[in-house]
C-alpha positions as CSV (number, residue, x, y, z in Angstrom):
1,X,-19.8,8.8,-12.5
2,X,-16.2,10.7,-12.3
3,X,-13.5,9.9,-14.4
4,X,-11.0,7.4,-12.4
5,X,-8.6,10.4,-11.8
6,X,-10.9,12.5,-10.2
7,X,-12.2,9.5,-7.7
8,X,-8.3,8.7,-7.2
9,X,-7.9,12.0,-6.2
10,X,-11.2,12.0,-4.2
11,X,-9.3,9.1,-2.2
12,X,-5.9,10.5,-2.1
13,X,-7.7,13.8,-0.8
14,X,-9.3,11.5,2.2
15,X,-6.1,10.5,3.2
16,X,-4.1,14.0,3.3
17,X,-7.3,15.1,5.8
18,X,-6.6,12.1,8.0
19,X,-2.4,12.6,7.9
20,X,-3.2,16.1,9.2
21,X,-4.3,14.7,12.2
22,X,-1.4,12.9,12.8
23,X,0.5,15.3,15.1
24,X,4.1,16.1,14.9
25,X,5.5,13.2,12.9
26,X,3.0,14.3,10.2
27,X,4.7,17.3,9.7
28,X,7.6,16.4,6.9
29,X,5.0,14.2,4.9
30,X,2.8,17.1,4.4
31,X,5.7,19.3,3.8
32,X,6.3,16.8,0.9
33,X,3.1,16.2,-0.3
34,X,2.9,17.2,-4.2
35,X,1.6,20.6,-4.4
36,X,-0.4,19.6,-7.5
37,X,-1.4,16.1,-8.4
38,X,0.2,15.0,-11.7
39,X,-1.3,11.6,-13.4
40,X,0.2,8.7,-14.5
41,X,-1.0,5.9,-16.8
42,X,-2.9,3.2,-14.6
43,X,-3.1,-0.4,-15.2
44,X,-6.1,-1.4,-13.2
45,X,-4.7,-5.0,-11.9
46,X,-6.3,-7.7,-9.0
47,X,-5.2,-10.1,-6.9
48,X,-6.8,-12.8,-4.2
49,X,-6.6,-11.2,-1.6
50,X,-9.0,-8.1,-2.7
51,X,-11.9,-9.9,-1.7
52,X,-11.3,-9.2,1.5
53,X,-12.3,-5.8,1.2
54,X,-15.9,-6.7,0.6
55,X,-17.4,-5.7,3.9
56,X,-14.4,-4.6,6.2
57,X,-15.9,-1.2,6.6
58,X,-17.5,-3.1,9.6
59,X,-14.2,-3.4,11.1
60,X,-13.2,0.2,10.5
61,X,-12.7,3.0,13.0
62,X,-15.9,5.6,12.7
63,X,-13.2,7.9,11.3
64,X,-12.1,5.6,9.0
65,X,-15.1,3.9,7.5
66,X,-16.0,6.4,4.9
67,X,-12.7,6.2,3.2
68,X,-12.6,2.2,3.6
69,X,-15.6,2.1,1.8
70,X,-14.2,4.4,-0.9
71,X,-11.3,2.3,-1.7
72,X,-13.8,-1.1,-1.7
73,X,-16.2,0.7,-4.2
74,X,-12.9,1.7,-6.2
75,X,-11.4,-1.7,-5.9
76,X,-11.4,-3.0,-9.5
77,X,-9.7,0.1,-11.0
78,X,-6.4,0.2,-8.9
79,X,-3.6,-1.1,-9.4
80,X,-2.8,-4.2,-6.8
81,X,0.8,-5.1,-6.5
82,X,3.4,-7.0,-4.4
83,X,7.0,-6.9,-3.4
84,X,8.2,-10.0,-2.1
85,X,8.0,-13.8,-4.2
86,X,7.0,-17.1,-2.5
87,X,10.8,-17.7,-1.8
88,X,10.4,-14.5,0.4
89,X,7.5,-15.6,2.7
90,X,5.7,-18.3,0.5
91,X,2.5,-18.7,-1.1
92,X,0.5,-18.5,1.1
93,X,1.7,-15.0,2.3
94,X,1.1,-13.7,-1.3
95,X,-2.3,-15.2,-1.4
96,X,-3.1,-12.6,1.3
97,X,-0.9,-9.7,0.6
98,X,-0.9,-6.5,-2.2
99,X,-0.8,-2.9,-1.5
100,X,-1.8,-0.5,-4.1
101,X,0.3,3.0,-4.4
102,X,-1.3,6.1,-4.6
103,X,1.3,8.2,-5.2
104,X,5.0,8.1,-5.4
105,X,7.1,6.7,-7.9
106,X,5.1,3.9,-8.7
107,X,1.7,5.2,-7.5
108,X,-0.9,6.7,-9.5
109,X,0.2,10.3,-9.1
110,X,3.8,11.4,-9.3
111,X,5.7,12.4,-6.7
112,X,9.7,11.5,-5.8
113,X,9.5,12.7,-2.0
114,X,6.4,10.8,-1.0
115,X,5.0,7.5,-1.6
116,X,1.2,7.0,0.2
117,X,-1.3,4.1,-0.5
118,X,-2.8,1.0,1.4
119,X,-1.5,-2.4,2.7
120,X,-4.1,-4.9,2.4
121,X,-3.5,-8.6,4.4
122,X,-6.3,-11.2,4.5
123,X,-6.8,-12.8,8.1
124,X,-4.8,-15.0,10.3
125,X,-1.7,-13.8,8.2
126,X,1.8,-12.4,9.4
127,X,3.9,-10.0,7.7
128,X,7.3,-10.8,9.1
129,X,9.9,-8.3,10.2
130,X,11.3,-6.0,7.3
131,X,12.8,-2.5,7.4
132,X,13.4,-0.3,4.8
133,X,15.7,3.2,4.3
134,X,12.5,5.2,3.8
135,X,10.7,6.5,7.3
136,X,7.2,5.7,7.7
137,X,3.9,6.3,9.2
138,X,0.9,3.7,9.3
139,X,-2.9,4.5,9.5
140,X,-4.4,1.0,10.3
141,X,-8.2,1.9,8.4
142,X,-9.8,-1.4,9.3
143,X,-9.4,-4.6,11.1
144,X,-7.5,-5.0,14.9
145,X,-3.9,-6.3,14.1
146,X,-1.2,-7.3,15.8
147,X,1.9,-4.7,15.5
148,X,5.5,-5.2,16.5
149,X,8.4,-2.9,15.8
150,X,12.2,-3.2,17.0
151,X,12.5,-5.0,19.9
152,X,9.4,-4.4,21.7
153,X,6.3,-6.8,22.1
154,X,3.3,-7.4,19.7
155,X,0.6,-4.8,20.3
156,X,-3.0,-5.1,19.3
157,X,-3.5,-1.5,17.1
158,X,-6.7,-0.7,16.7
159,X,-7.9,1.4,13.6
160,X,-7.6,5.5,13.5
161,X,-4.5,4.6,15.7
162,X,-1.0,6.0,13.9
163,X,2.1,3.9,13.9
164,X,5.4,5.4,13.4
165,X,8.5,3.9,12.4
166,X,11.6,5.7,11.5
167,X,14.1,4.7,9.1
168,X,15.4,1.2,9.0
169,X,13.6,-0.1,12.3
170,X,12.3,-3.3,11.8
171,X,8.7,-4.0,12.2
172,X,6.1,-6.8,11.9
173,X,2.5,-7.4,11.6
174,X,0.4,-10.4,12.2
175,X,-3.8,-10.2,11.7
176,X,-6.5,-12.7,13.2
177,X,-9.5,-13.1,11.9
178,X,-10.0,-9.4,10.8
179,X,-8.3,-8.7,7.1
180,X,-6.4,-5.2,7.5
181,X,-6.7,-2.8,5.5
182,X,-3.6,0.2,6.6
183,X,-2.6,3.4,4.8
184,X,1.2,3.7,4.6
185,X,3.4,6.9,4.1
186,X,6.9,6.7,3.2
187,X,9.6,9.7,2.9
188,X,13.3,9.6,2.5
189,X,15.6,6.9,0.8
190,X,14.4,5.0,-2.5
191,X,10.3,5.2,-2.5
192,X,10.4,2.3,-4.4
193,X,13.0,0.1,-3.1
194,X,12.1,-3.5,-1.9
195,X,11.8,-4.1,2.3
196,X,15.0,-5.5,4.1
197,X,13.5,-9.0,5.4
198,X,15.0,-9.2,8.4
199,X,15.5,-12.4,10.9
């Protein structure tokens, strides 16, 4: 098998190819993507809501499944965080969130101008409205969610379907009996500053 770096960068590789497809709003990201991948020391750490990965390739988009099934099979040996504390959004809300960071300040490559990696929220969960400096892009990779952002409506997203939200527009999602698994991209502002909770 690979070294750990090597698959990391395997992943981190899949999701650069699936950005590029992202039309104009992919543009700055990949004008800020590192230019060479430099390693940091990883902690591999878990968290409840992990499980949910086994088997959600199923609800993946045909263009996403490969790379779902990558980060499942890779599971173990990233690093699983969160942002928020049960006064936040309560315990529940933990027991189904964590994102792990690819790269960016806290991810497993360096980078100050970019910060990529996956959301991960178990089913029948909602992430409620936050905004942060940073501008965003979304790749939902597997599981129909519920997305709202400003002030329009929810809207089911699909997987392989890019969400865009610019600089501190407040958005919310809400899952149903899918888990969701979503690559995120941030650029601009602190890469590693905690969400606004708004409302």
């Amino acid at each position: 098998m690979p070294p750990l770096e090597e698959r990391l960068e395997r992943l981190v590789a899949a999701l650069r190819e699936l950005l590029a497809t992202a039309g104009p709003e992919a543009g700055p990201f990949l004008r800020g993507w590192p230019r060479e991948l430099v390693a940091r020391p990883l902690i591999a750490r878990s968290l409840p809501v992990v499980a949910s990965l086994q088997g959600l390739s199923r609800f993946a988009a045909p263009e996403t499944k490969a790379l779902v099934e990558a980060i499942a099979a890779e599971a173990a040996e990233l690093d699983w965080q969160q942002t928020y504390s049960s006064a936040d959004f309560g315990q529940r809300f933990l027991d189904n969130y964590s994102w792990s960071e690819w790269i960016g300040e806290r991810g497993a490559f360096v980078s100050e101008s970019v910060a990529c990696g996956v959301l991960l929220l178990g089913p029948d969960i909602e992430y409620p409205a936050h905004s942060h400096e940073a501008e965003e892009l979304y790749l939902p990779l597997a599981g129909r969610a519920w997305w709202r952002s400003g002030e329009a409506d929810w809207r089911l997203r699909s997987p392989g379907t890019w969400i865009h939200h610019p600089s501190w527009t407040s958005h919310a999602m809400r899952t149903a009996r899918e888990p969701l698994l979503a690559a995120y991209l941030w650029r601009g502002g602190d890469l590693s500053a905690k969400s606004r909770i708004d409302g």
